[in-house]
N, CA, C and O atoms as CSV, one atom per row, in Angstrom:
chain,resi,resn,atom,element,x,y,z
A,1,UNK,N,N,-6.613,17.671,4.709
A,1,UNK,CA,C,-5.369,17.349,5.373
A,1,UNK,C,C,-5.220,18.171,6.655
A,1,UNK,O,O,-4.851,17.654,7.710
A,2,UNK,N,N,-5.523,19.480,6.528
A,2,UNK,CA,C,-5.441,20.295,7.963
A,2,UNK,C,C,-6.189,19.632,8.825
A,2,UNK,O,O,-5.430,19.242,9.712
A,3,UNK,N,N,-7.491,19.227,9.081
A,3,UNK,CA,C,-8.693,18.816,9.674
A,3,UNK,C,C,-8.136,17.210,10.324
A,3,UNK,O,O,-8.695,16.605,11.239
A,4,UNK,N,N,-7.017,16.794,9.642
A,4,UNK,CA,C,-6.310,15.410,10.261
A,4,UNK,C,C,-5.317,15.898,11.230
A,4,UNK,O,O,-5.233,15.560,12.410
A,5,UNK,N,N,-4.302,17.041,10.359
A,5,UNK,CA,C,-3.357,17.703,11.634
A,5,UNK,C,C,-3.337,18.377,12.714
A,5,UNK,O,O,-2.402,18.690,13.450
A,6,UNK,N,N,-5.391,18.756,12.799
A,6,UNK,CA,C,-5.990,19.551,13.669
A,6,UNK,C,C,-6.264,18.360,14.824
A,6,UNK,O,O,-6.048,18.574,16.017
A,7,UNK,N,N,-6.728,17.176,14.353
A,7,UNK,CA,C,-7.100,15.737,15.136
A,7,UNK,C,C,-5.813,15.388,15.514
A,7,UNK,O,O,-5.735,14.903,16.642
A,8,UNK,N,N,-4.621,15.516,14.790
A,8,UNK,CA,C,-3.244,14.122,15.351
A,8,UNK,C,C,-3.191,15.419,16.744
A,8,UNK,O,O,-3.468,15.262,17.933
A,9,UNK,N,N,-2.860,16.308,16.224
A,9,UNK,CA,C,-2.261,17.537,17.402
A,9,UNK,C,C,-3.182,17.344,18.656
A,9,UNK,O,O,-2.582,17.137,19.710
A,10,UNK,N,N,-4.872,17.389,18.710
A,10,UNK,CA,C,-5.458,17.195,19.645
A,10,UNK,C,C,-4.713,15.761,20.642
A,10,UNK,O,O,-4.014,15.731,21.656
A,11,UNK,N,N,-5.280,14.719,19.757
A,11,UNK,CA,C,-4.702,13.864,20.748
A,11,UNK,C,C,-3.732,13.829,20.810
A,11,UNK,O,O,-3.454,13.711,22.003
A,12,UNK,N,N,-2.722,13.861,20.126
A,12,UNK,CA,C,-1.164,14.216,21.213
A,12,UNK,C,C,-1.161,14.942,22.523
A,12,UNK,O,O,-0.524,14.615,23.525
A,13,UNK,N,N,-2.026,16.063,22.369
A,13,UNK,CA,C,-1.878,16.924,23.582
A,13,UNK,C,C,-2.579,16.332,24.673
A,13,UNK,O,O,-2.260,16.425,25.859
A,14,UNK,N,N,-3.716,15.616,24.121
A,14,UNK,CA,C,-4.545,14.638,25.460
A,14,UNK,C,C,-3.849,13.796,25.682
A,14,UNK,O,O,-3.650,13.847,26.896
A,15,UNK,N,N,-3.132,12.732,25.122
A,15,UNK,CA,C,-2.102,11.541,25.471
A,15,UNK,C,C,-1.064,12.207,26.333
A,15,UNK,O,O,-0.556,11.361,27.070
A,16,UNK,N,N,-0.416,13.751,26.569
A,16,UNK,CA,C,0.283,13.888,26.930
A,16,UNK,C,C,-0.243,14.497,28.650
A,16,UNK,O,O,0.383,14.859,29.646
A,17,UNK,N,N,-1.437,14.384,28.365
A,17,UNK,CA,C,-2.142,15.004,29.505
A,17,UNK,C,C,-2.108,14.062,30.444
A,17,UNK,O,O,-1.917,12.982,29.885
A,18,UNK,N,N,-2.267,13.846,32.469
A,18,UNK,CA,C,-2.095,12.290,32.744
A,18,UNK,C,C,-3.966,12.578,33.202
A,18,UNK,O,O,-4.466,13.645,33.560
A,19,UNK,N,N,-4.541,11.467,33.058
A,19,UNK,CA,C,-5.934,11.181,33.424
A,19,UNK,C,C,-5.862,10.365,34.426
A,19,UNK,O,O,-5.582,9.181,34.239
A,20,UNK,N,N,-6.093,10.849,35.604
A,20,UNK,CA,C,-5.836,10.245,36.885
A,20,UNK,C,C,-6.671,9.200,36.591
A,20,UNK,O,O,-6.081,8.229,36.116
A,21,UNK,N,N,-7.874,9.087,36.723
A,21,UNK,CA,C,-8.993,8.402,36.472
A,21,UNK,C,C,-8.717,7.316,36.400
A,21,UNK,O,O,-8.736,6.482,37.305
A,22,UNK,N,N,-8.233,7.095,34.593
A,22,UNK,CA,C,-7.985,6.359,34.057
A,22,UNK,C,C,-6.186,5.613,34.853
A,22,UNK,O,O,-6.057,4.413,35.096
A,23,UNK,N,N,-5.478,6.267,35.014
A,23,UNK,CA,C,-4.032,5.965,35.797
A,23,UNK,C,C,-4.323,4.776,36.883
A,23,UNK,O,O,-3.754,3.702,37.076
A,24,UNK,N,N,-5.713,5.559,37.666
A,24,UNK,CA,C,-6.150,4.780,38.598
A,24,UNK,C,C,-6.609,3.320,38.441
A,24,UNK,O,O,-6.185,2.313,39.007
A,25,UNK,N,N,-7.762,3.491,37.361
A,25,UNK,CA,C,-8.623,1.894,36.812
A,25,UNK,C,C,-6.738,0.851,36.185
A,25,UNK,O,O,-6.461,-0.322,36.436
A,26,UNK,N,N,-5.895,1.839,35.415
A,26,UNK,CA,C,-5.190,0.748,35.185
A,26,UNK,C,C,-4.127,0.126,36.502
A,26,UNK,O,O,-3.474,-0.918,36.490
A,27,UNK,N,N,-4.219,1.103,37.533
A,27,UNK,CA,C,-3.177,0.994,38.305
A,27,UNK,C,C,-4.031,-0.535,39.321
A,27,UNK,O,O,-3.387,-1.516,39.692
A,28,UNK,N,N,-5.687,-0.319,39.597
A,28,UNK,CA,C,-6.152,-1.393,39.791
A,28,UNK,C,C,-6.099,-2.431,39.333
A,28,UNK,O,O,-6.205,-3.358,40.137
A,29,UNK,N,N,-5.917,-2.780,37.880
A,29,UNK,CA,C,-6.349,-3.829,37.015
A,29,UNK,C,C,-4.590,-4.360,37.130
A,29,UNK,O,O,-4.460,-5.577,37.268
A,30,UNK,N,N,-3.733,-3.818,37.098
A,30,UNK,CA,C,-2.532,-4.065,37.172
A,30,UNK,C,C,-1.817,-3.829,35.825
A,30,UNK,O,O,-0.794,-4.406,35.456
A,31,UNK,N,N,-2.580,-2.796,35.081
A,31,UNK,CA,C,-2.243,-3.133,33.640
A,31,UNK,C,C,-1.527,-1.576,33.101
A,31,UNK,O,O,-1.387,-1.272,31.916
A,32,UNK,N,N,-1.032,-0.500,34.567
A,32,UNK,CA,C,-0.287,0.529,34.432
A,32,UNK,C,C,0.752,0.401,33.002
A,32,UNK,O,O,0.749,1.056,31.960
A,33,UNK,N,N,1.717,-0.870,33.519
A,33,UNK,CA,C,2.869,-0.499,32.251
A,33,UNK,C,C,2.803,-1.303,30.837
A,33,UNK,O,O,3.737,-1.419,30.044
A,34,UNK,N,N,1.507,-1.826,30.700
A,34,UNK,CA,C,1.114,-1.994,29.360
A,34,UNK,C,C,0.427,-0.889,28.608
A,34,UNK,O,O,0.581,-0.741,27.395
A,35,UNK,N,N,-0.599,0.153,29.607
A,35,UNK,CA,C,-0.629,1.364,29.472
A,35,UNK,C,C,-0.041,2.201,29.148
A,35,UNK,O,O,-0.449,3.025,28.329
A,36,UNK,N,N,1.206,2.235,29.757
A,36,UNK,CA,C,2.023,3.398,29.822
A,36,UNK,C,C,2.840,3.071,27.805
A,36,UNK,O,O,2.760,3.899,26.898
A,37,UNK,N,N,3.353,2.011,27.726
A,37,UNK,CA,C,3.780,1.157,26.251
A,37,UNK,C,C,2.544,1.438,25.091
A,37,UNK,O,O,2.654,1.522,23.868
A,38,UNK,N,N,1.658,1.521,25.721
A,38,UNK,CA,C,0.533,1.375,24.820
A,38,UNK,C,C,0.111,2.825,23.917
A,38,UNK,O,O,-0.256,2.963,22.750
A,39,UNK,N,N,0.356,3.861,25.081
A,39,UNK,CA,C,0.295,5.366,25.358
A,39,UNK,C,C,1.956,5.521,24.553
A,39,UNK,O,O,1.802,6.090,23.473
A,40,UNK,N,N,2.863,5.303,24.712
A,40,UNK,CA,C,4.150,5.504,23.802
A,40,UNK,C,C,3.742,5.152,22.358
A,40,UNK,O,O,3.638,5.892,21.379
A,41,UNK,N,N,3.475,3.420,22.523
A,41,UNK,CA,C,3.065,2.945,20.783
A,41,UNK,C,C,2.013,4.159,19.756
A,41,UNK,O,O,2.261,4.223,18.552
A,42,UNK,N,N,0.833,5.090,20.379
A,42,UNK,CA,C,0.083,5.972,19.913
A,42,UNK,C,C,1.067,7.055,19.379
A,42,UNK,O,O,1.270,7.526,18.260
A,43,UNK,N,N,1.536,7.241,20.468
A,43,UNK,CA,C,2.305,8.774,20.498
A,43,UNK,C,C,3.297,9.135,19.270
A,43,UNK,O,O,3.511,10.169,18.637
A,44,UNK,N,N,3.920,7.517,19.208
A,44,UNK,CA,C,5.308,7.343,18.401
A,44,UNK,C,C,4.419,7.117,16.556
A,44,UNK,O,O,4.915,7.520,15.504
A,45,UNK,N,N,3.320,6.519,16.668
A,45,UNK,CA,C,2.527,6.475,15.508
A,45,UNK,C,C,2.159,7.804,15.103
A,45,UNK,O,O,2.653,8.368,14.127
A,46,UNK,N,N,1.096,8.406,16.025
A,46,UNK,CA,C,0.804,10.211,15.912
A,46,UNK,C,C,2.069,10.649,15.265
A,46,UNK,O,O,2.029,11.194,14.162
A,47,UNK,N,N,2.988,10.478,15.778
A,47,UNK,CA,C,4.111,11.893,15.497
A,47,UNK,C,C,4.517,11.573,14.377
A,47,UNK,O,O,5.177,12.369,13.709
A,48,UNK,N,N,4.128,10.022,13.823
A,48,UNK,CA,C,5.046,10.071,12.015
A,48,UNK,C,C,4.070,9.898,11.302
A,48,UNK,O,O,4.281,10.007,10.094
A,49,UNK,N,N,2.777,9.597,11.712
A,49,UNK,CA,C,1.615,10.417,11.060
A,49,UNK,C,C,1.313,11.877,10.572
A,49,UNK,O,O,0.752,12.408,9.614
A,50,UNK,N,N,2.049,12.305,11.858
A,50,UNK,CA,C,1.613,13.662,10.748
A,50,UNK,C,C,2.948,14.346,9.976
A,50,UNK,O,O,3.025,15.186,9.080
A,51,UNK,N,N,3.823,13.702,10.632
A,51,UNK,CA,C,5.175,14.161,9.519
A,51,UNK,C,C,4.976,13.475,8.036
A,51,UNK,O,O,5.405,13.996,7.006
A,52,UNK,N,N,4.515,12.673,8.065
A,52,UNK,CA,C,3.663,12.487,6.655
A,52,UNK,C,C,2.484,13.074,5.892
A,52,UNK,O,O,2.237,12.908,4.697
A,53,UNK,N,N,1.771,13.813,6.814
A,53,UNK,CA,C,1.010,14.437,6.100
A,53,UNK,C,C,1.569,15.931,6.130
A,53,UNK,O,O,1.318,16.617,5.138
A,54,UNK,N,N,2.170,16.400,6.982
A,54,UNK,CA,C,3.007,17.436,6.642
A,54,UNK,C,C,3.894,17.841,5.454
A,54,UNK,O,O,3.971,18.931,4.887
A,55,UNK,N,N,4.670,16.461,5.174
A,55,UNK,CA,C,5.576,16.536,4.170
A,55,UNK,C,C,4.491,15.948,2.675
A,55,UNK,O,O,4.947,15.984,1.532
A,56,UNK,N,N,3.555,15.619,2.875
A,56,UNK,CA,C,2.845,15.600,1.815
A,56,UNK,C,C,2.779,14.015,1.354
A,56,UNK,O,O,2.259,13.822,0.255
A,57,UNK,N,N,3.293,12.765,2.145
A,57,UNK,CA,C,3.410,11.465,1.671
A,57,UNK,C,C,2.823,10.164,2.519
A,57,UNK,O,O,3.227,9.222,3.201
A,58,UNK,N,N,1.098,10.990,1.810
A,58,UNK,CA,C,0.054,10.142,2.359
A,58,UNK,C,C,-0.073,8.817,1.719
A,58,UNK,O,O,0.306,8.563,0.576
A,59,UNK,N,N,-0.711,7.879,2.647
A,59,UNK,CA,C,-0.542,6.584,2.363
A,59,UNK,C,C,-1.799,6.495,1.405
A,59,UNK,O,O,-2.083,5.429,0.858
């Protein structure tokens, strides 16, 4: 269970990071604010992911 809360925490902190790079390819493709929704939909999953494994009520 730690070794999952060690993984959700990583990528939270990278999702919260901005990757120009990537900002850029979507800002070309035109696909920024499906990105940006897409990057929320993770974030909002991550965070009650691990309040479930925190509180102990794994699926």
């Amino acid at each position: 269970m730690q070794l999952q809360l060690d993984a959700i925490n990583l990528l939270l902190r990278d999702l919260g990071v901005a990757d120009h790079a990537l900002l850029h390819r979507a800002a070309f493709r035109g696909c920024s604010r499906e990105l940006d929704d897409l990057r929320a939909e993770l974030i909002a999953y991550l965070r009650e992911r691990r309040e479930q494994l925190r509180s102990g009520r794994e699926r």
